[in-house]
FIDOTOR-780942 format. One record per residue: x, y, z of N, C-alpha, C, CB in turn; residue number from 1; residue in three letters. Coordinates in Angstrom, 1 decimal. Glycine has a CB too. Layout:
BEGIN
{n_u X n_v Y n_w Z ca_u X ca_v Y ca_w Z c_u X c_v Y c_w Z cb_u X cb_v Y cb_w Z seq NUM type ALA}
...
This chain:
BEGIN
{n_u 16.6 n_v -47.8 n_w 235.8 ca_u 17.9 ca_v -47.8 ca_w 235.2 c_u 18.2 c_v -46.3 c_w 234.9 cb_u 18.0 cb_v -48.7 cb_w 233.9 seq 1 type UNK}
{n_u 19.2 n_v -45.7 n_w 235.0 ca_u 20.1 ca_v -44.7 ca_w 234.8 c_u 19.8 c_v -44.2 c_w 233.1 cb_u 21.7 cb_v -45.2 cb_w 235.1 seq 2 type UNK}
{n_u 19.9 n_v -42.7 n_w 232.8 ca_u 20.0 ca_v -42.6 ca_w 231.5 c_u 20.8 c_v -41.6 c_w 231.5 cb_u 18.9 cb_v -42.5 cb_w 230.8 seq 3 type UNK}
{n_u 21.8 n_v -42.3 n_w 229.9 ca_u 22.7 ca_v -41.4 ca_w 229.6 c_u 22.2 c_v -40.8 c_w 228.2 cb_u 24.2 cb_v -42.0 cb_w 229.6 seq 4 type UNK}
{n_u 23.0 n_v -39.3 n_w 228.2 ca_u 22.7 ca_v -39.1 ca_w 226.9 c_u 24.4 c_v -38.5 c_w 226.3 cb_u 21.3 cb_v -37.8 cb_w 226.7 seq 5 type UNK}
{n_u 25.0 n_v -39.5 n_w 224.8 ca_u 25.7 ca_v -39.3 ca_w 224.1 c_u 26.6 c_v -37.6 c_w 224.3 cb_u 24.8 cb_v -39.5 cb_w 223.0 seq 6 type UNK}
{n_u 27.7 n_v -37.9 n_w 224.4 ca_u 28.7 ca_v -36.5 ca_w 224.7 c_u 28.8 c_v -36.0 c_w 223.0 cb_u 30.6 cb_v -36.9 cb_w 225.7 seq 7 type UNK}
{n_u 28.2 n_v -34.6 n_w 223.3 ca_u 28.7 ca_v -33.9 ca_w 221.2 c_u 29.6 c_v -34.3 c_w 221.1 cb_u 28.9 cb_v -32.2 cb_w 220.5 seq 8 type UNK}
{n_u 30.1 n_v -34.7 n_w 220.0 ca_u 31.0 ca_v -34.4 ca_w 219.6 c_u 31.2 c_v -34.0 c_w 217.9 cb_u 31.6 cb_v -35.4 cb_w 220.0 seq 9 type UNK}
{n_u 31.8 n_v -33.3 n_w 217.5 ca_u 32.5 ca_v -33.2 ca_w 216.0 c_u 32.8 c_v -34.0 c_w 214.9 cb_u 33.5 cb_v -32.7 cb_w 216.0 seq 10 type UNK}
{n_u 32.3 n_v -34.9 n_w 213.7 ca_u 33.0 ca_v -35.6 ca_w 213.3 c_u 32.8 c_v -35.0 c_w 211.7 cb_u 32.7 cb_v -37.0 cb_w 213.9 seq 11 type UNK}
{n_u 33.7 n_v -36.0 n_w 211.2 ca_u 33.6 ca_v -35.6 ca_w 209.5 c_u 32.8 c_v -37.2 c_w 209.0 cb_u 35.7 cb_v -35.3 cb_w 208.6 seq 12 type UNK}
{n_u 32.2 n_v -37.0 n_w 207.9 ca_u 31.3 ca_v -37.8 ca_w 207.6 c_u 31.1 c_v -37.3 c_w 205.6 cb_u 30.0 cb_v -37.5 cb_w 208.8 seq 13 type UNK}
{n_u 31.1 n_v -38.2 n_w 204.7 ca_u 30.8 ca_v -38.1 ca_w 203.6 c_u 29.3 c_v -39.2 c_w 203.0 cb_u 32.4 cb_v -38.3 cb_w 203.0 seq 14 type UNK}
{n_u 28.3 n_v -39.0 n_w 202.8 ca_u 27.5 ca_v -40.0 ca_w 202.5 c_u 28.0 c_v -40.2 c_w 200.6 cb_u 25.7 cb_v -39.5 cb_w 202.9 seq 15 type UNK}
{n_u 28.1 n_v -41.7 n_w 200.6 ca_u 28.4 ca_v -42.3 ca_w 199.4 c_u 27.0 c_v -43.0 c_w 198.3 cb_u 29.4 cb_v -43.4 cb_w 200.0 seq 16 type UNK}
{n_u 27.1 n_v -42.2 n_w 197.1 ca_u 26.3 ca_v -42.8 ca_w 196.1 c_u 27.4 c_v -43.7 c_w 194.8 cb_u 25.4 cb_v -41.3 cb_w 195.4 seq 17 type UNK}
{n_u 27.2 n_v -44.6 n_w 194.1 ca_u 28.3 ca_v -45.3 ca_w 192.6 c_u 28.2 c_v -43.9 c_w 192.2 cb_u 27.6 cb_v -46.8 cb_w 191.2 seq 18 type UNK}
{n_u 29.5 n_v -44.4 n_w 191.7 ca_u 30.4 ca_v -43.1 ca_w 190.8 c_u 30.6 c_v -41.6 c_w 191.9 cb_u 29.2 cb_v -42.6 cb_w 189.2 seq 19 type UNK}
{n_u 30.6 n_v -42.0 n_w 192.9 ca_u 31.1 ca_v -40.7 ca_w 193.4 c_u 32.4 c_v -41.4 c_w 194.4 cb_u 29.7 cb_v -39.7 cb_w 194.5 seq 20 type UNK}
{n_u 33.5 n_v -40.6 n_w 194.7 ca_u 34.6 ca_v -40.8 ca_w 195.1 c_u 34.8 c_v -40.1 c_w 196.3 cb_u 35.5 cb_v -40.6 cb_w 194.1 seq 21 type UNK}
{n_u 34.5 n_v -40.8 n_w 197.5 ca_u 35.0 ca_v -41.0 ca_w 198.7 c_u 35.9 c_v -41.5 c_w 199.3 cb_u 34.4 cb_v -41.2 cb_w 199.1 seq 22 type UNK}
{n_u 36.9 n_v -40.2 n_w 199.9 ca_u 38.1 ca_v -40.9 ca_w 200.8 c_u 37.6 c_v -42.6 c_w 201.9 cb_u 38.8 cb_v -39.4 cb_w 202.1 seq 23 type UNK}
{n_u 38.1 n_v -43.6 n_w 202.1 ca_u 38.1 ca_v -44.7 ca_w 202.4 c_u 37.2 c_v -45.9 c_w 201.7 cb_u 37.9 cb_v -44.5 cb_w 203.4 seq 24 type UNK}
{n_u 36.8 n_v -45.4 n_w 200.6 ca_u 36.0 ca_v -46.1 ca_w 200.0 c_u 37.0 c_v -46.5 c_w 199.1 cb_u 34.9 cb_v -45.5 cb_w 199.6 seq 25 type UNK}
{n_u 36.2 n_v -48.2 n_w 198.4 ca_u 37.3 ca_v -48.8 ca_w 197.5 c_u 36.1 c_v -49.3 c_w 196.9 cb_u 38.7 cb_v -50.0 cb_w 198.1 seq 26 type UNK}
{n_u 36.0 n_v -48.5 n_w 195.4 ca_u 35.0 ca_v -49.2 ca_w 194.6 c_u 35.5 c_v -50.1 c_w 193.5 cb_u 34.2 cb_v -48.3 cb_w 194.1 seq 27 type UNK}
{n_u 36.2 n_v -50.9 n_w 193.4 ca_u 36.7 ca_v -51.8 ca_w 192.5 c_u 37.6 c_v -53.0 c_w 193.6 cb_u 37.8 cb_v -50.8 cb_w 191.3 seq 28 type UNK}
{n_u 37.0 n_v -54.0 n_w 193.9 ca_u 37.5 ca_v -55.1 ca_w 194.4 c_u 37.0 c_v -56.7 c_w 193.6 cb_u 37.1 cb_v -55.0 cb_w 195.7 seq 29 type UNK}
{n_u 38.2 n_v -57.6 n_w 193.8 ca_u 37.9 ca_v -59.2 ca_w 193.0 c_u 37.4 c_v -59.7 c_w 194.4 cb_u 39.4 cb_v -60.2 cb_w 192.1 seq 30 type UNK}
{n_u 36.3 n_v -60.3 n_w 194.7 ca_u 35.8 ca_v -61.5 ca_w 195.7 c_u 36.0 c_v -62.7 c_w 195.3 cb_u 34.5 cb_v -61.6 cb_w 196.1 seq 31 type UNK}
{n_u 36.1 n_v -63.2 n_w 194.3 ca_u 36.5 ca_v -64.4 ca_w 193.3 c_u 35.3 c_v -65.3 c_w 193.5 cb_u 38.0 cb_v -65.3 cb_w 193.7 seq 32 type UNK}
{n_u 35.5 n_v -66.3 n_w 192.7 ca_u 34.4 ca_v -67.0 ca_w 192.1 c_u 34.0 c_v -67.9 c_w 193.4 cb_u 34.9 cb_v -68.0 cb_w 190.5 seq 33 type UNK}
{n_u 33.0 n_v -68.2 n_w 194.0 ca_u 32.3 ca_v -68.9 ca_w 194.5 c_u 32.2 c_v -68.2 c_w 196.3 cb_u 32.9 cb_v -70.5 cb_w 194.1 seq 34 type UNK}
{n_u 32.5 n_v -66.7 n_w 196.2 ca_u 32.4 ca_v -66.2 ca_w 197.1 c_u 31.0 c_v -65.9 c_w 197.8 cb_u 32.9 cb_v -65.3 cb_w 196.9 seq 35 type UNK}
{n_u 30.6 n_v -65.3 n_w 198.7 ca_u 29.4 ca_v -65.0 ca_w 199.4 c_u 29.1 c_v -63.7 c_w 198.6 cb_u 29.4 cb_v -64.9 cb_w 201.0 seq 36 type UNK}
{n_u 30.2 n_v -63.1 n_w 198.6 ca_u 30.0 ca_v -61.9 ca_w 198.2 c_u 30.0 c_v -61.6 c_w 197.1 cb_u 30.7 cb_v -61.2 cb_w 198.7 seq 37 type UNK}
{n_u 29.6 n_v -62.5 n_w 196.1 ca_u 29.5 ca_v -62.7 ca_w 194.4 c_u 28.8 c_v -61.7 c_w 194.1 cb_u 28.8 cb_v -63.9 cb_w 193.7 seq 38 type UNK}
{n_u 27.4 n_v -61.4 n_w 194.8 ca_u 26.3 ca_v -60.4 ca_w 194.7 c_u 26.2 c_v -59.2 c_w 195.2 cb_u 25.2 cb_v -60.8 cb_w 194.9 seq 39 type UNK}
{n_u 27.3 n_v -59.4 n_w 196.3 ca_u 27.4 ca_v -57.9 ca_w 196.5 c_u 27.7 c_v -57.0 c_w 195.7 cb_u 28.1 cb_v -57.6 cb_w 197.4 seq 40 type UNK}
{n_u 27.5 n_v -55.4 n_w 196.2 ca_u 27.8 ca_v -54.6 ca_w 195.4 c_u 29.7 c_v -54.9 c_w 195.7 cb_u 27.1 cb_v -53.0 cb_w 195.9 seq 41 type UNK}
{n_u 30.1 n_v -54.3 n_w 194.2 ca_u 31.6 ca_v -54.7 ca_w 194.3 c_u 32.3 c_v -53.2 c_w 195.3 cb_u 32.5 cb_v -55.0 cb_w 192.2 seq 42 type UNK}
{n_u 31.9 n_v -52.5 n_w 196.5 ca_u 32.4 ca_v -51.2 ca_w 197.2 c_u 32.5 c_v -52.0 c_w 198.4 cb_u 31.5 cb_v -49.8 cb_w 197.2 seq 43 type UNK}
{n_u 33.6 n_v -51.6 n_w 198.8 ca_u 33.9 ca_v -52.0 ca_w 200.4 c_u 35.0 c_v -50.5 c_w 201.1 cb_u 35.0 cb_v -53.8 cb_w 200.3 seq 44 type UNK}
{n_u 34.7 n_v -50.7 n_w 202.2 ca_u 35.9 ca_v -49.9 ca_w 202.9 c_u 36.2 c_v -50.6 c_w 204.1 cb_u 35.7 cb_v -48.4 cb_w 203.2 seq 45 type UNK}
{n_u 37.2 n_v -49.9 n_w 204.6 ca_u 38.2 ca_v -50.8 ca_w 206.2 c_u 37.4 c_v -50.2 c_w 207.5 cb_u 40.5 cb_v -50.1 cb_w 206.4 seq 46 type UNK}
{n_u 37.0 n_v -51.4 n_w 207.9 ca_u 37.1 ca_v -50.7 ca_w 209.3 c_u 37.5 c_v -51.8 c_w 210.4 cb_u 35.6 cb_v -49.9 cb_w 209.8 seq 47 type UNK}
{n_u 38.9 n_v -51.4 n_w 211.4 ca_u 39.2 ca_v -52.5 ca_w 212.1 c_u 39.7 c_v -53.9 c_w 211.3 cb_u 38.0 cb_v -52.8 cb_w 212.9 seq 48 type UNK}
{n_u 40.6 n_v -53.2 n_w 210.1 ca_u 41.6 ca_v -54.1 ca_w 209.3 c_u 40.0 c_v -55.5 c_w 208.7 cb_u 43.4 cb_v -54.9 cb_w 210.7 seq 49 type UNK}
{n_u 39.1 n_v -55.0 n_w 208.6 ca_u 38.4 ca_v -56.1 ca_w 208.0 c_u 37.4 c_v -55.0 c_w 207.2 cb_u 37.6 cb_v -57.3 cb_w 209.2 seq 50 type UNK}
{n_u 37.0 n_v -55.9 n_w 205.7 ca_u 36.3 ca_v -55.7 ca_w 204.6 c_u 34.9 c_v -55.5 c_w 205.3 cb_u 36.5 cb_v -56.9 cb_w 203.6 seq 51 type UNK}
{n_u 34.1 n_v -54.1 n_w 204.7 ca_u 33.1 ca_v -54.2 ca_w 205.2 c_u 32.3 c_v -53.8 c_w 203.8 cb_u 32.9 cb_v -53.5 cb_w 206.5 seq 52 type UNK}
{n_u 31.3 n_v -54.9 n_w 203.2 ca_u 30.5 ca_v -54.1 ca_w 202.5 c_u 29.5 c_v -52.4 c_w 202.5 cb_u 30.0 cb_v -55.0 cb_w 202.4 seq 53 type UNK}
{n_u 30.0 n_v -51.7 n_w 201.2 ca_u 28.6 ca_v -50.9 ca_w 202.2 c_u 27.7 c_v -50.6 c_w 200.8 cb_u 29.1 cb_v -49.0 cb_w 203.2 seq 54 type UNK}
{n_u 26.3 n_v -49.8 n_w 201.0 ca_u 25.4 ca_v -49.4 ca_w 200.0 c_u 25.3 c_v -48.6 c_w 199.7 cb_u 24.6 cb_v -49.6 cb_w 199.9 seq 55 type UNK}
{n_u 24.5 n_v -47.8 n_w 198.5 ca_u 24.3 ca_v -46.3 ca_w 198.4 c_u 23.9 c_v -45.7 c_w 199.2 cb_u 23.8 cb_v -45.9 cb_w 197.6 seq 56 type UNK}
{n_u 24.1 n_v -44.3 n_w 199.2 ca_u 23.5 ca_v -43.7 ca_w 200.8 c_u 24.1 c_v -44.0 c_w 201.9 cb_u 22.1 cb_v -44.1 cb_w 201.2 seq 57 type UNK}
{n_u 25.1 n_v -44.9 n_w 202.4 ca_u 25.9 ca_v -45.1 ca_w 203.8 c_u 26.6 c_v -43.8 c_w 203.7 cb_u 27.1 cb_v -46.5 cb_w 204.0 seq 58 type UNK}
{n_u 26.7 n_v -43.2 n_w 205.0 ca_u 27.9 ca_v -42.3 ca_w 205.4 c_u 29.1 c_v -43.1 c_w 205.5 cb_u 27.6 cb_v -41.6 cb_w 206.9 seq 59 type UNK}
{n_u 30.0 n_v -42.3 n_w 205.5 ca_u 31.3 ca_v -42.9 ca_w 205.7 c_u 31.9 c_v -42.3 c_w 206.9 cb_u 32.2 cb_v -42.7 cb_w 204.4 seq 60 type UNK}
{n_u 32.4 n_v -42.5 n_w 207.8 ca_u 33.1 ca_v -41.9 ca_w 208.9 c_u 34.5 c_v -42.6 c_w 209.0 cb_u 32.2 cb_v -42.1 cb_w 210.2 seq 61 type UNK}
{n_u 35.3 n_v -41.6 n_w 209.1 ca_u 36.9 ca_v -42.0 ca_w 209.4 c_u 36.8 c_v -41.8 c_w 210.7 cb_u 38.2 cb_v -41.0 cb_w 208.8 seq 62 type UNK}
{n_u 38.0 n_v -43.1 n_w 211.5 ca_u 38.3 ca_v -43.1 ca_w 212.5 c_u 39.2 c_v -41.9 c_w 213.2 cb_u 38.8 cb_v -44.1 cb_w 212.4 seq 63 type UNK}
{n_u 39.5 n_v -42.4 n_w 214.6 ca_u 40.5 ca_v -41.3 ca_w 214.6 c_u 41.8 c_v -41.6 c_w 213.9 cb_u 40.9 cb_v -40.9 cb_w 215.9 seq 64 type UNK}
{n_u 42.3 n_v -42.4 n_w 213.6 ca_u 43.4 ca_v -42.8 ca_w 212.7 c_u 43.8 c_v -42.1 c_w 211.7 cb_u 43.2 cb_v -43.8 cb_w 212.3 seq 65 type UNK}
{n_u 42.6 n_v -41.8 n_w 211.0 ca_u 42.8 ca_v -41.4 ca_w 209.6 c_u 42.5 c_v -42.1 c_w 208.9 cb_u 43.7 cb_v -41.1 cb_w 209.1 seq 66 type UNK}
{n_u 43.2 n_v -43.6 n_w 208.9 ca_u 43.1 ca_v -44.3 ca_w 208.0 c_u 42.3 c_v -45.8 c_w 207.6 cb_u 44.2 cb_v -44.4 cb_w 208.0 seq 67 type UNK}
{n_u 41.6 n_v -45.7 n_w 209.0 ca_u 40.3 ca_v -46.6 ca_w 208.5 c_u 39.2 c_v -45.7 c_w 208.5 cb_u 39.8 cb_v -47.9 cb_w 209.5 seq 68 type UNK}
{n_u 38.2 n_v -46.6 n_w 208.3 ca_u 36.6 ca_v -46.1 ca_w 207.9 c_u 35.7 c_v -47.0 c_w 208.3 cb_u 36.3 cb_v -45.8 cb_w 206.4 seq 69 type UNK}
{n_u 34.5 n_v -46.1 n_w 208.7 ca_u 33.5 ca_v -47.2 ca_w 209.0 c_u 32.2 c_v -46.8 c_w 208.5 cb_u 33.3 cb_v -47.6 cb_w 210.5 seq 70 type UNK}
{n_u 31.1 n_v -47.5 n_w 207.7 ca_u 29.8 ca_v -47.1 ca_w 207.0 c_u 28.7 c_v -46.7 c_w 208.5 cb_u 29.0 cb_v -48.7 cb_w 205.8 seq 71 type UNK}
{n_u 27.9 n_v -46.1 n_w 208.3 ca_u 26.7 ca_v -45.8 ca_w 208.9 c_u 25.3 c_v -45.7 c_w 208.3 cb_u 26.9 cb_v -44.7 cb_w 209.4 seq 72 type UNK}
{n_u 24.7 n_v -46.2 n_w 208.6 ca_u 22.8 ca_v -46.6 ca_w 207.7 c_u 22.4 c_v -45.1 c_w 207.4 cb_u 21.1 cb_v -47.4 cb_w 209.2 seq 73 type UNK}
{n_u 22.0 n_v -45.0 n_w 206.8 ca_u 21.3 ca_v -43.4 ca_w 207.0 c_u 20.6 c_v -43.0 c_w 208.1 cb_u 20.2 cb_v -43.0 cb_w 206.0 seq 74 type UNK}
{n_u 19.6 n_v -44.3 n_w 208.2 ca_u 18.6 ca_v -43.6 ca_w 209.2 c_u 19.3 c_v -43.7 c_w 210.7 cb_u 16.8 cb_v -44.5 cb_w 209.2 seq 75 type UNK}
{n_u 20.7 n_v -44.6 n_w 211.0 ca_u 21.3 ca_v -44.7 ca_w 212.1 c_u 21.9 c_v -43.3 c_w 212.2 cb_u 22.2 cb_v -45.8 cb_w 212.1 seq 76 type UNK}
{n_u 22.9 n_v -43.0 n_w 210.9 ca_u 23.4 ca_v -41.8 ca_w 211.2 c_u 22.7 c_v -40.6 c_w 211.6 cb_u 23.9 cb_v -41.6 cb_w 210.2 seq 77 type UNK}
{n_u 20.6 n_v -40.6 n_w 210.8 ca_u 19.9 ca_v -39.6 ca_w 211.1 c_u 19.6 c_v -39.1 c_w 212.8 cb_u 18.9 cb_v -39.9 cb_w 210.5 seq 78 type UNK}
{n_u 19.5 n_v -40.3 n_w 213.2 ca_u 18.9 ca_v -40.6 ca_w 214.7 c_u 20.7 c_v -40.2 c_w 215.8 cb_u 18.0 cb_v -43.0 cb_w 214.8 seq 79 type UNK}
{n_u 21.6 n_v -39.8 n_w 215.3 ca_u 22.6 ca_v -39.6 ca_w 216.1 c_u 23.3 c_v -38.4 c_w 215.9 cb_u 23.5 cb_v -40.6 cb_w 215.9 seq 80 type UNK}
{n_u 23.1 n_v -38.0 n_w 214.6 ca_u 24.5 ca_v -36.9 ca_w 214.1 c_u 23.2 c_v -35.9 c_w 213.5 cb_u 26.2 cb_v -37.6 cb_w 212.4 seq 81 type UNK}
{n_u 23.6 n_v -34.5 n_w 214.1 ca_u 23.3 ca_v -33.2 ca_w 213.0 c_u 24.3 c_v -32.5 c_w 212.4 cb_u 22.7 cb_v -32.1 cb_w 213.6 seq 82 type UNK}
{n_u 23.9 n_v -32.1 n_w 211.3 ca_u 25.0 ca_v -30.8 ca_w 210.8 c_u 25.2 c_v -29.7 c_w 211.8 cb_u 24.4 cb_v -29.9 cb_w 209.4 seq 83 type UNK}
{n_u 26.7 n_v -29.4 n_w 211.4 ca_u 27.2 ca_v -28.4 ca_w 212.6 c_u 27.0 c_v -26.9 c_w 211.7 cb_u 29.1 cb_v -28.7 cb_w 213.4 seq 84 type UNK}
């Protein structure tokens, strides 16, 4: 099989800890009573118009849009992205 390797590219990225305030992040949401997500942490952000939980330490990455966002693992983000 063929191997590709990933084209650089440039992106912006913020890693999120509670109590720090990151663009696409929404740390104050209601799931309401008898939800799945009772125990989640109450932080979510958008990506692809749907609720995604995320945890401390996720990166955050904006689309090209601007206006969504999508979380990344640490160690996913480690194994893909360097500082420029």
């Amino acid at each position: 099989m063929a191997k590709f390797r990933r084209k650089p590219i440039v992106i912006e990225a913020e890693q999120w800890f509670p109590g720090r305030d990151v663009k696409g992040v929404h740390q104050h949401f209601d799931v309401g009573i008898g939800s799945e997500l009772d125990s989640a942490p109450h932080v979510h952000t958008i990506h692809k118009n749907q609720m995604v939980i995320i945890e401390p330490g996720d990166w955050i990455i904006p689309e090209g849009d601007g206006e969504h966002f999508y979380p990344c693992k640490p160690d996913i983000f480690e194994k893909t992205y360097e500082p420029v």
